[in-house]
C-alpha positions as CSV (number, residue, x, y, z in Angstrom):
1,X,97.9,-84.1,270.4
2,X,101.2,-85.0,268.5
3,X,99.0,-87.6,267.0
4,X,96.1,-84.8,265.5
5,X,99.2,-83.4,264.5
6,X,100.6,-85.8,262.1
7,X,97.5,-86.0,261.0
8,X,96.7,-82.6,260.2
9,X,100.0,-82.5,258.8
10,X,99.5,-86.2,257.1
11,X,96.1,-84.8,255.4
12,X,98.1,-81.0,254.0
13,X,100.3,-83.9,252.4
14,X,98.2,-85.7,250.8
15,X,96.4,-82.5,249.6
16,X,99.6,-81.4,248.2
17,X,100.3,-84.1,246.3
18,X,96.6,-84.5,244.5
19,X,97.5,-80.7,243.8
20,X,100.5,-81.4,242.8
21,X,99.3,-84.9,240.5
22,X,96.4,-82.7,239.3
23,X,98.6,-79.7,238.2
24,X,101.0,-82.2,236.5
25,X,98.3,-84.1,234.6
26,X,97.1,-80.7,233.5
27,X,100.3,-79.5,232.5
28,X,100.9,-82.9,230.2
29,X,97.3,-82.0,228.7
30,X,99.0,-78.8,227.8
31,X,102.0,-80.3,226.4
32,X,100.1,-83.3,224.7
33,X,97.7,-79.9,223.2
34,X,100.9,-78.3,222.0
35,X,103.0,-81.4,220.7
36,X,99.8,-81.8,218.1
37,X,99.6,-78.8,216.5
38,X,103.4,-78.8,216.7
39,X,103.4,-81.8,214.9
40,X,100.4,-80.6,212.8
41,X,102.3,-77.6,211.8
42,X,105.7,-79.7,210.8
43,X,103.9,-82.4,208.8
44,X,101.4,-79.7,206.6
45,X,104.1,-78.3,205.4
46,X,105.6,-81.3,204.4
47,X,105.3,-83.1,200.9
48,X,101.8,-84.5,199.7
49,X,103.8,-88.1,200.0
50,X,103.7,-87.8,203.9
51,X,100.4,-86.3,203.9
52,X,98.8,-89.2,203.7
53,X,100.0,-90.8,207.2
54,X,99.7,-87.1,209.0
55,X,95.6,-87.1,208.2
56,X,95.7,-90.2,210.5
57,X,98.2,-88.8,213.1
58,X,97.0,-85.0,213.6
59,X,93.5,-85.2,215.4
60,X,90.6,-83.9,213.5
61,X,89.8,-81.0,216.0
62,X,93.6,-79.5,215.5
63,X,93.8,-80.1,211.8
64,X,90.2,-78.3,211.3
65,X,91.8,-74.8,213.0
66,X,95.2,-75.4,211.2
67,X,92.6,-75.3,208.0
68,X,90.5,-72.6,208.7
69,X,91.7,-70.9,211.6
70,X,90.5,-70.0,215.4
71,X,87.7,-68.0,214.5
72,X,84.4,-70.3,213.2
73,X,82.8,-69.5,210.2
74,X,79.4,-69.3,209.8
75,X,77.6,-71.9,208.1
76,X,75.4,-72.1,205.7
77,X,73.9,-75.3,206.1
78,X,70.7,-74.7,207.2
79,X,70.0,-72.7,204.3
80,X,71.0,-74.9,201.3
81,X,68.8,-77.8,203.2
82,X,65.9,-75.9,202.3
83,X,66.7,-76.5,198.9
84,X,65.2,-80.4,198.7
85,X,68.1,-82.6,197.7
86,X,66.1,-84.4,194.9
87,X,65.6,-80.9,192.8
88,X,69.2,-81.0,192.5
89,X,71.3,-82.1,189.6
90,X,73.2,-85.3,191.2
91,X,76.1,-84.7,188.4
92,X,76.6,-81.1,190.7
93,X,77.0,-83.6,193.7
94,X,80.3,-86.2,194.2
95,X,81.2,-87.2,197.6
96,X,84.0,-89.3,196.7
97,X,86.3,-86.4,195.3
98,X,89.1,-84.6,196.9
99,X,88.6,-87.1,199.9
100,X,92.5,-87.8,200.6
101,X,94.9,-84.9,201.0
102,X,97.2,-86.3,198.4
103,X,94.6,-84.9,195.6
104,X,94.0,-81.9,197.9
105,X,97.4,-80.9,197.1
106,X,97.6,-82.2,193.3
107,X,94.4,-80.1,192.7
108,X,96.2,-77.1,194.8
109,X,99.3,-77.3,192.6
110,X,97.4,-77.3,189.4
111,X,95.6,-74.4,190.5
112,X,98.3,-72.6,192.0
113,X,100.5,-73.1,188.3
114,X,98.2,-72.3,186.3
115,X,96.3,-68.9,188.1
116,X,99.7,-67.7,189.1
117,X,99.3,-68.1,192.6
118,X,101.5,-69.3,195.9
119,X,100.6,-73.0,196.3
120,X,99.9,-72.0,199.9
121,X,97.2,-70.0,198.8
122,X,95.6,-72.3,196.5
123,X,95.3,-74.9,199.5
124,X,93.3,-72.9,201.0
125,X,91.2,-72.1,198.4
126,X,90.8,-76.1,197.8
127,X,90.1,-76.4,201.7
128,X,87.5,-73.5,201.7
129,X,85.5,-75.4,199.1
130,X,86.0,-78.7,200.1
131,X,84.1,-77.0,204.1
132,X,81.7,-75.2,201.7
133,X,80.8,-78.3,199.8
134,X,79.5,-80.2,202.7
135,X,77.8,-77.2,203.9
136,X,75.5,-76.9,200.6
137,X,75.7,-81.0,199.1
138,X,77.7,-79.5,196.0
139,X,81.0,-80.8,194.5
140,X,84.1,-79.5,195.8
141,X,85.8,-79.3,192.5
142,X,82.2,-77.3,190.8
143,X,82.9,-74.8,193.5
144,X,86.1,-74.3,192.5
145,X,85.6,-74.8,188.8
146,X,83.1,-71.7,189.6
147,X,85.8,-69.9,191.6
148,X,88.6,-69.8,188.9
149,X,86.1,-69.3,185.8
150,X,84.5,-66.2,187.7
151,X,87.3,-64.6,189.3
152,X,90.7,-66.9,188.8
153,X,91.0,-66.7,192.5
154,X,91.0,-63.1,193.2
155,X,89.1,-62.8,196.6
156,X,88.7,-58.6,196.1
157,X,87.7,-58.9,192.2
158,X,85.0,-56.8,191.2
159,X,83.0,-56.4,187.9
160,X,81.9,-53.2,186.6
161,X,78.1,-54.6,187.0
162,X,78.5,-55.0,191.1
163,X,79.8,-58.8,191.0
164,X,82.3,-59.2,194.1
165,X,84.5,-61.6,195.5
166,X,85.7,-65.3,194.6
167,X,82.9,-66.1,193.1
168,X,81.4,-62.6,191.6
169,X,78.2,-62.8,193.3
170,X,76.2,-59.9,192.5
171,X,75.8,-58.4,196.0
172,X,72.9,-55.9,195.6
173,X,71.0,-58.6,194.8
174,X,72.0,-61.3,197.6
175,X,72.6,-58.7,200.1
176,X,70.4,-60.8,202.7
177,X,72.5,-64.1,202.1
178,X,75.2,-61.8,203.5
179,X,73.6,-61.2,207.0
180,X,74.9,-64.3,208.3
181,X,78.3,-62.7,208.0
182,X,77.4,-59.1,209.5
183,X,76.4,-57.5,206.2
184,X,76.9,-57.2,202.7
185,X,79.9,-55.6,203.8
186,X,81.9,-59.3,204.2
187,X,81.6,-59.8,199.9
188,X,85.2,-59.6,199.9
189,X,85.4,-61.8,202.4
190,X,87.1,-65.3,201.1
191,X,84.7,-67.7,203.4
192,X,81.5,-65.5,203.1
193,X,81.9,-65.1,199.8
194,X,82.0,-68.8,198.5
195,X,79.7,-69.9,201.1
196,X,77.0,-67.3,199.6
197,X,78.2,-68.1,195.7
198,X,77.9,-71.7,196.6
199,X,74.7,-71.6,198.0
200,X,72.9,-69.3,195.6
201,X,74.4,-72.0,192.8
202,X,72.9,-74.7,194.7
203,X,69.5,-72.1,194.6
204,X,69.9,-72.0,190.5
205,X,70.9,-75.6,189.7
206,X,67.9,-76.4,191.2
207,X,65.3,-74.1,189.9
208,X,67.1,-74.9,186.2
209,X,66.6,-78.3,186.8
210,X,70.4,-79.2,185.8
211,X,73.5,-78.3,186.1
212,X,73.5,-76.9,182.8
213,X,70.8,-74.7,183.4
214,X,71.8,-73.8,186.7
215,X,75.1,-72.6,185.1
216,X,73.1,-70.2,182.8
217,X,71.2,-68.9,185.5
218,X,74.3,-68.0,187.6
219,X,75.3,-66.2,185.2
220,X,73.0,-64.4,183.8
221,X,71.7,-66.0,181.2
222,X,67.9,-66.5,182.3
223,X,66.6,-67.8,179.5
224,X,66.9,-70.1,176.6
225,X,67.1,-66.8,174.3
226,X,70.6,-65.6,176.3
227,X,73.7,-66.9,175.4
228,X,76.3,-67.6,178.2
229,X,78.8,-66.8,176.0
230,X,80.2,-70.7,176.6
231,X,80.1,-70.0,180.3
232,X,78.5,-73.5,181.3
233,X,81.2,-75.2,179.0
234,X,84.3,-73.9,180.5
235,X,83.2,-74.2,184.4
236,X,82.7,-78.1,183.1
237,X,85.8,-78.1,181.2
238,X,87.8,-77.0,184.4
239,X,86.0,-78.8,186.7
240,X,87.5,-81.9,184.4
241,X,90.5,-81.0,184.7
242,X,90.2,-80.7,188.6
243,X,88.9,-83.8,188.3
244,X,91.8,-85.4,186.0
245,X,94.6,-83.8,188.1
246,X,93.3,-85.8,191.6
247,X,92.7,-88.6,189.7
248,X,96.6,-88.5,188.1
249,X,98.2,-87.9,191.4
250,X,96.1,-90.8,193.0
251,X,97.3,-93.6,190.0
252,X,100.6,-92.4,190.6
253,X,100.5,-93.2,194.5
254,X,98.8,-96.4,193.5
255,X,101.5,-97.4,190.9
256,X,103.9,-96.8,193.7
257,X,102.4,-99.3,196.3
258,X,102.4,-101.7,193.5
């Protein structure tokens, strides 16, 4: 009998300590879970010169709700691949831009001088359309170009003829595109709002045939007969610039190396 029980009492050991090894392990998990965003947190609101080393150390999952927060955002994905990728302009479409965070924050700054508002706020604009822009195939820096032509990145703008948000989308008209989002009711809504804009530019560029025309027709300007009052020139002008102020910021990190 004293054998069974130092057995018994052998096995509620051993249970104990695979309780005990399990609980620990989960509690590291935790900690390990925490440490990242920690770490996350500290080095995003660090200088774009340490930036470039954090992309590597944060993991991708806990950098992706850093950027955009815990609640997912619809996508719009399925939508904009109904448009057939060869009907669209390929000078709307660069993959290579806006790819490191050093020109995230170079484009950020430039934005954030020059519409007036908190560089905080302008990475998140560039972040949004960077999401946005693999969502629909367009470039990031169009979307924005679009963004600070239309509404100089005022999420609750609003024209006098019923164009909303970021990107002034005329909401009677796209109220479907909205549904996604629970209604027409989310035109003021930052994400909703580019990710409908973005798409229904995606819609025009390729119905126009370029990006030219698919400027006009975002506009307004349906015809040949309809001027866009310069419209198509200055989203390209500013998307240039975008454009110029990532590429400066990269040659300056390269002249440093060398």
């Amino acid at each position: 009998m004293t054998t069974a029980v130092m057995q018994i009492g052998g096995a509620e050991s051993e249970a104990q300590l695979l309780a005990f090894k399990t609980k620990f392990k989960s509690i590291l998990s935790s900690l390990y879970i925490g440490a990242a965003f920690l770490v996350a947190a500290l080095w995003m609101s660090q200088p774009s010169s340490k930036m470039e080393m954090a992309t590597l150390l944060i993991p991708a999952e806990a950098y992706d709700i850093l950027s955009t927060g815990f609640s997912p955002v619809p996508s719009v994905a399925q939508e904009a691949s109904k448009i057939p990728t060869n009907l669209v302009d390929s000078q709307a479409i660069d993959q290579n831009v806006l790819r490191s965070y050093a020109e995230r924050q170079a484009v950020a700054r430039y934005l954030a001088n020059k519409y007036k508002i908190e560089h905080a706020d302008s990475m998140n604009f560039v972040e949004k359309a960077i999401a946005v822009s693999r969502e629909v195939g367009l470039d990031p820096t169009l979307i924005l170009a679009v963004t600070a032509i239309e509404s100089s990145f005022n999420p609750v703008a609003q024209s006098k003829k019923g164009a909303q948000g970021l990107m002034q989308v005329m909401t009677r008209v796209h109220a479907e595109k909205y549904q996604i989002f629970g209604g027409d009711h989310a035109a003021l809504d930052p994400d909703a709002n580019m990710r409908v804009g973005s798409l229904i530019l995606r819609e025009y560029i390729a119905k126009g045939g370029s990006l030219e025309a698919g400027l006009r027709l975002y506009v307004g300007a349906s015809s040949m007969f309809i001027s866009d009052g310069g419209y198509g020139e200055k989203v390209l002008a500013e998307r240039e610039r975008l454009k110029q102020a990532a590429a400066l910021k990269v040659a300056v990190i390269r002249s440093k190396v060398l």
